[in-house]
C-alpha positions as CSV (number, residue, x, y, z in Angstrom):
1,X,24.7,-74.7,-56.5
2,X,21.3,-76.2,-57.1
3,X,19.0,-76.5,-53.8
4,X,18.5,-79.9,-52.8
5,X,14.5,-80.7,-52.6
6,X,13.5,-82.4,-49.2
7,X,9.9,-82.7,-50.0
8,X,8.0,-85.3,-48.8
9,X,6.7,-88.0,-52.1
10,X,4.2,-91.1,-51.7
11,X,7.3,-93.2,-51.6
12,X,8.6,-91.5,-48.3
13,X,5.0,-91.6,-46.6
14,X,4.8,-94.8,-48.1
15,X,8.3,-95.9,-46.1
16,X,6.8,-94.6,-42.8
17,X,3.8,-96.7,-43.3
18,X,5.9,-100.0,-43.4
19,X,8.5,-98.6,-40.6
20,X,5.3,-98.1,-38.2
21,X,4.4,-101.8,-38.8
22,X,7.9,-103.3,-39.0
23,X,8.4,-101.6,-35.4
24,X,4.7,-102.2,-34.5
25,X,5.7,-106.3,-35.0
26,X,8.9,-106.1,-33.5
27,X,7.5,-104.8,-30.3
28,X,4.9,-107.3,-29.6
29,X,7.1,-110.7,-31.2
30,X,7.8,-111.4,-27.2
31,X,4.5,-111.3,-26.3
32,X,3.1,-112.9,-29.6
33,X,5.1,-115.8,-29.2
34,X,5.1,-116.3,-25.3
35,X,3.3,-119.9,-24.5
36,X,2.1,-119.0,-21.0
37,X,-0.6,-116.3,-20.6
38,X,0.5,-112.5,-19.5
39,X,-2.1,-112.2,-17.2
40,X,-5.9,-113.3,-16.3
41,X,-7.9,-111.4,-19.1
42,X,-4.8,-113.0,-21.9
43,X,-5.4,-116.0,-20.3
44,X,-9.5,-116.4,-20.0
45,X,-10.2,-114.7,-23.5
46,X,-7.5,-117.0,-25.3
47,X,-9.3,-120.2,-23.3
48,X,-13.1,-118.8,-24.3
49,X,-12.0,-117.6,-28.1
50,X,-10.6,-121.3,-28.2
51,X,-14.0,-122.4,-27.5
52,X,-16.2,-120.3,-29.6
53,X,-13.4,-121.3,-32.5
54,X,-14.5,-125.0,-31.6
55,X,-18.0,-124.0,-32.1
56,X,-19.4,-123.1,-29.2
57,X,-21.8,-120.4,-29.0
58,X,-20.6,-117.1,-27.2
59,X,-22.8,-115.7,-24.1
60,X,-24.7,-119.7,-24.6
61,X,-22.0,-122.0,-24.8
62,X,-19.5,-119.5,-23.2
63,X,-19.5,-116.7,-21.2
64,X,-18.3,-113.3,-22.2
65,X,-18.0,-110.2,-20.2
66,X,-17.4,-108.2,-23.4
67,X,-19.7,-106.8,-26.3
68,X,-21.0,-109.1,-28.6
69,X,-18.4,-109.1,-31.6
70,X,-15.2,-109.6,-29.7
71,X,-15.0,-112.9,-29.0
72,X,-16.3,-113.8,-32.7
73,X,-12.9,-111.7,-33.9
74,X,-10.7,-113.0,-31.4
75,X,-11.6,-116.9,-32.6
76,X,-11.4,-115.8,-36.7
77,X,-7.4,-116.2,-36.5
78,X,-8.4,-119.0,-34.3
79,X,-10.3,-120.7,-36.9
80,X,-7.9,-120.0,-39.7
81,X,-4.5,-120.7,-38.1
82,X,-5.2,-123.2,-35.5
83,X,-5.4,-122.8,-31.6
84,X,-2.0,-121.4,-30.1
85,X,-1.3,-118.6,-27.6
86,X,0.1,-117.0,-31.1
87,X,-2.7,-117.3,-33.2
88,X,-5.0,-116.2,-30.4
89,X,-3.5,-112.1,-30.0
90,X,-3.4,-111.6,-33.8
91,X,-6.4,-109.7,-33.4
92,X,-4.6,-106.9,-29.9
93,X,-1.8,-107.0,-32.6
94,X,-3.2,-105.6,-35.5
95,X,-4.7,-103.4,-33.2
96,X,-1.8,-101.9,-32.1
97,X,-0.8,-101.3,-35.5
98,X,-3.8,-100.1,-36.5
99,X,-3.7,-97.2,-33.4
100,X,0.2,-96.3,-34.6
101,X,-1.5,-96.1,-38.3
102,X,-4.5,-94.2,-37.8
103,X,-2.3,-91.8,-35.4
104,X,-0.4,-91.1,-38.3
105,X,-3.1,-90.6,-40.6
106,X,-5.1,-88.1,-38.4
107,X,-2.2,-86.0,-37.2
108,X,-1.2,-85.7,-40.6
109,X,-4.1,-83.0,-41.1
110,X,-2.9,-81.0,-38.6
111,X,0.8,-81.3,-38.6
112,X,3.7,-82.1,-41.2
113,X,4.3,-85.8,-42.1
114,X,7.2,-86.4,-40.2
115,X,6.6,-84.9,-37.0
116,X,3.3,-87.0,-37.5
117,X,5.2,-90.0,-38.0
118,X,7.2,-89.7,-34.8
119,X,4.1,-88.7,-32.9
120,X,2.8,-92.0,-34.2
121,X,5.5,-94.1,-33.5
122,X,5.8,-92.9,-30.1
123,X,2.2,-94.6,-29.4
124,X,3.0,-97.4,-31.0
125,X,5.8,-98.1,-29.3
126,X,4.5,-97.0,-25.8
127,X,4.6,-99.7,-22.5
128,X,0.9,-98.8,-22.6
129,X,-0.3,-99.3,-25.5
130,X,2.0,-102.4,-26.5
131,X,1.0,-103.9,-22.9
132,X,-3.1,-103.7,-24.6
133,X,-2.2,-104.5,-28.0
134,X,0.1,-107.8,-27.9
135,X,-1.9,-110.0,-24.7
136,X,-5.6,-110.1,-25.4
137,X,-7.2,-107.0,-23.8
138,X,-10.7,-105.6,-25.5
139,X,-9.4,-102.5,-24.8
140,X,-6.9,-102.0,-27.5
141,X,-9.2,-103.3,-30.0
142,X,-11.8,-100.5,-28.8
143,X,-8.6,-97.8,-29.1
144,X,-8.4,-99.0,-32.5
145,X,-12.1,-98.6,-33.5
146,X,-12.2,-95.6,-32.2
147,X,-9.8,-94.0,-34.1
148,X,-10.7,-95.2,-36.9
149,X,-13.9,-94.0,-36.3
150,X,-12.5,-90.6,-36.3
151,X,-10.1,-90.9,-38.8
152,X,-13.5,-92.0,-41.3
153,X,-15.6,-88.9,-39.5
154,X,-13.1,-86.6,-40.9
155,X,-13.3,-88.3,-44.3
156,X,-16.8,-88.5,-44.0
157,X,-16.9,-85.0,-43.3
158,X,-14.7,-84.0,-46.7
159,X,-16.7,-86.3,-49.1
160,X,-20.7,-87.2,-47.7
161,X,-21.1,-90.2,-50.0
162,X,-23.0,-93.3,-49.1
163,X,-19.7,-95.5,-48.7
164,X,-18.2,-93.1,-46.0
165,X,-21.4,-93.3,-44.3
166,X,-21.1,-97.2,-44.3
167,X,-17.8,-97.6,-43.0
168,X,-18.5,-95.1,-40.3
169,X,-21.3,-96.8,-39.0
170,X,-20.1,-99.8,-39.3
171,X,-16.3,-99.3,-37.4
172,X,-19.3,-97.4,-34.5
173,X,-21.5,-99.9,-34.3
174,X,-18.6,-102.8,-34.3
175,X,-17.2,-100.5,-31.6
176,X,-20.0,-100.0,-29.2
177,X,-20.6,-104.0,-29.9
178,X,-17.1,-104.3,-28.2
179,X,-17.3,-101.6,-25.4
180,X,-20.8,-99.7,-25.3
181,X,-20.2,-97.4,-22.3
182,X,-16.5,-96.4,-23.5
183,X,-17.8,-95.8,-26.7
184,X,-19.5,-92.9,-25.8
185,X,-16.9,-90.0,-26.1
186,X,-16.4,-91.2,-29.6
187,X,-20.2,-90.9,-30.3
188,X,-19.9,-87.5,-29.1
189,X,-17.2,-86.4,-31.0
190,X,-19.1,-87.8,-34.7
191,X,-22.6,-86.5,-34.0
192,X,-21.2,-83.2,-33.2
193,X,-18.4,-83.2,-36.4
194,X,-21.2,-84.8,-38.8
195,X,-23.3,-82.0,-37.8
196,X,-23.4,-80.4,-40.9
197,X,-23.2,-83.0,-43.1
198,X,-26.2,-83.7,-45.5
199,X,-29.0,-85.6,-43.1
200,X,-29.8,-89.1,-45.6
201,X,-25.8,-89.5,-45.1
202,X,-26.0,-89.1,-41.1
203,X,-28.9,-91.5,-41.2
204,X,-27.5,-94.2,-43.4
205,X,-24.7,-94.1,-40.8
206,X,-26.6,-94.4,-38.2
207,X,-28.7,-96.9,-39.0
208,X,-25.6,-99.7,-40.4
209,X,-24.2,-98.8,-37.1
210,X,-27.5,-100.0,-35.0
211,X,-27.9,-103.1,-37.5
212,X,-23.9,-103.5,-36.8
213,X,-24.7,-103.4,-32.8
214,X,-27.6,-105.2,-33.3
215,X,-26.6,-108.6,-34.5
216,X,-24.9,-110.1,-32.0
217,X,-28.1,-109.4,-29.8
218,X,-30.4,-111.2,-32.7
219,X,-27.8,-114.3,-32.8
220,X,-26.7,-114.7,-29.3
221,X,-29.8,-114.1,-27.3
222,X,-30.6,-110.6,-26.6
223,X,-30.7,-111.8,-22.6
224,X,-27.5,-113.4,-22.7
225,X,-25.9,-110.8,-24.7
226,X,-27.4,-107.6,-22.2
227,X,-26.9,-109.4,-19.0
228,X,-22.8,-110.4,-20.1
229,X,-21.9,-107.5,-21.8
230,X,-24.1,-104.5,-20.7
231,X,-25.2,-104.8,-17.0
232,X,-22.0,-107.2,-15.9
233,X,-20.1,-103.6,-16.6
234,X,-22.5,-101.1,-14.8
235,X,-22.9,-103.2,-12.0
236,X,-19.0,-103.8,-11.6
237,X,-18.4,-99.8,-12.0
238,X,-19.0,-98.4,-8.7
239,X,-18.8,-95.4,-9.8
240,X,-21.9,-94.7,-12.1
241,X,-23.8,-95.5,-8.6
242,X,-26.4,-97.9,-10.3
């Protein structure tokens, strides 16, 4: 009797991709949909994004307590759909799908692809993580980044070539532009993986993730932009003893 062959093709990894985001959806429809705001930070970053996809210029026009690019990605949907409560956590959900996706993709280097896939899922589908990835919270969105960032280190690691190096320092600097100080384990984490890696690579990545973190400061005001993002944190953290 001929052995039936369970191996794993592109069409079954390919089938947990779409099952990830077909559950990734599923679980955040209530909250997507929901006209009323699931707490104050939904609430005040639906209200400002509103604004800044009116026109109105973040840390100027409105204030912001997060980096500089957050608000500016919360109000693209904004912008392109129309103002609604749905339209305004696009952004947290994609988010949470790219966290259950990038899971995936980084465990599979160290594990088999369905174990992986389960180990994925279970983030996605966790109280946590849907709770930061369906209402507006930045701190989904800086989850996401993050492992991106360290999904792109490990291909940046395997490869060395210029585009690596630009989408690396971009998804950091667009990261530390959303969360600076939280960013910081993640910085770790690339500068000691890329150690190795050829230096004109590490320093093309660096520098398109400054000019990434940058911009905001050149467009917004670099005042407005520091005093909002940067120093409302370290003076509300008690615990850095500033």
């Amino acid at each position: 009797m001929k052995k039936i062959d369970f191996k794993l093709t592109k069409y079954s990894i390919n089938a947990y991709y779409l099952l990830l985001i077909t559950f990734g959806v599923l679980f955040r429809i209530p909250f997507m949909v929901a006209n009323y705001s699931h707490g104050i930070d939904d609430g005040i970053y639906a209200m400002s994004a509103k604004h800044v996809a009116n026109g109105n210029i973040p840390f100027k026009d409105v204030f912001s307590s997060q980096g500089g690019w957050f608000l500016e990605l919360l109000a693209l949907p904004m912008r392109i759909f129309g103002d609604s409560h749905f339209s305004s956590r696009i952004v947290p959900c994609i988010s949470g799908l790219i966290i259950a996706l990038a899971s995936f993709e980084i465990a599979k280097r160290f594990i088999a692809a369905k174990p992986a896939f389960f180990c994925a899922l279970t983030i996605c589908l966790t109280g946590t993580v849907v709770r930061a990835t369906a209402p507006i919270t930045s701190d989904g969105l800086m989850v996401a980044i993050s492992l991106l960032c360290i999904l792109f280190t490990f291909k940046f690691i395997e490869n060395s070539d210029i585009n690596h190096a630009l989408y690396l320092g971009a998804l950091l600097g667009l990261g530390c532009a959303i969360k600076s100080i939280f960013m910081i384990p993640t910085i770790i984490f690339i500068v000691y993986a890329t150690f190795k890696t050829p230096i004109v690579k590490r320093f093309v990545a660096l520098s398109t993730s400054i000019i990434i973190f940058a911009l905001p400061f050149l467009l917004f005001g670099f005042k407005e932009v520091w005093n909002q993002s940067i120093v409302y944190h370290l003076e509300k953290d008690d615990s850095l003893n500033l």
